[in-house]
N, C-alpha and C positions, 0 to 999 in steps of 0.2 A: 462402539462409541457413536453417540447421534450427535449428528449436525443441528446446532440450534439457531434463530435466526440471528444472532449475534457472530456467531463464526460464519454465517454462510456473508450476511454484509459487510463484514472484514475482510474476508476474504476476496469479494466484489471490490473493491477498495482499493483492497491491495493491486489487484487483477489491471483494473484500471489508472491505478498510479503508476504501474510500473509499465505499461503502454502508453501513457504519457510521457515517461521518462525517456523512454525509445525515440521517439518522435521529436524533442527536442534536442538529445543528444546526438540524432541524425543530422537536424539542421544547425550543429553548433552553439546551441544556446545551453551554456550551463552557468546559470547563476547558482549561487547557494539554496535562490527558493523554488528552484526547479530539482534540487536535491532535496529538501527540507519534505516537501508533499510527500515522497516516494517512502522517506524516513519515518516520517509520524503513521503514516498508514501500516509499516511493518510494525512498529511499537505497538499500533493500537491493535490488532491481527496478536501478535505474541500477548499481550497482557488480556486479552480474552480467550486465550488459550492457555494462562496459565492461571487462570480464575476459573479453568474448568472444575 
């Protein structure tokens, strides 16, 4: 299976939203749209992964 550049910057994405998530939910900030980023970036990761 190749890594195309669409899985590789979803996956960046992903990588990154979810160390953002970390870091808010460290300092107690959890709004909805401190969930909402972490959430769209695994949808958008899965739906280009299931367009393979």
């Amino acid at each position: 299976m190749q890594i195309t550049t669409q899985v590789a910057l979803a996956g960046a994405v992903v990588g990154a939203n979810a160390a953002m998530l970390a870091v808010h939910l460290r300092h107690r900030i959890n709004s909805p749209r401190v969930f909402a980023g972490a959430a769209l970036s695994a949808a958008a990761l899965a739906d280009v992964l299931r367009r393979r």
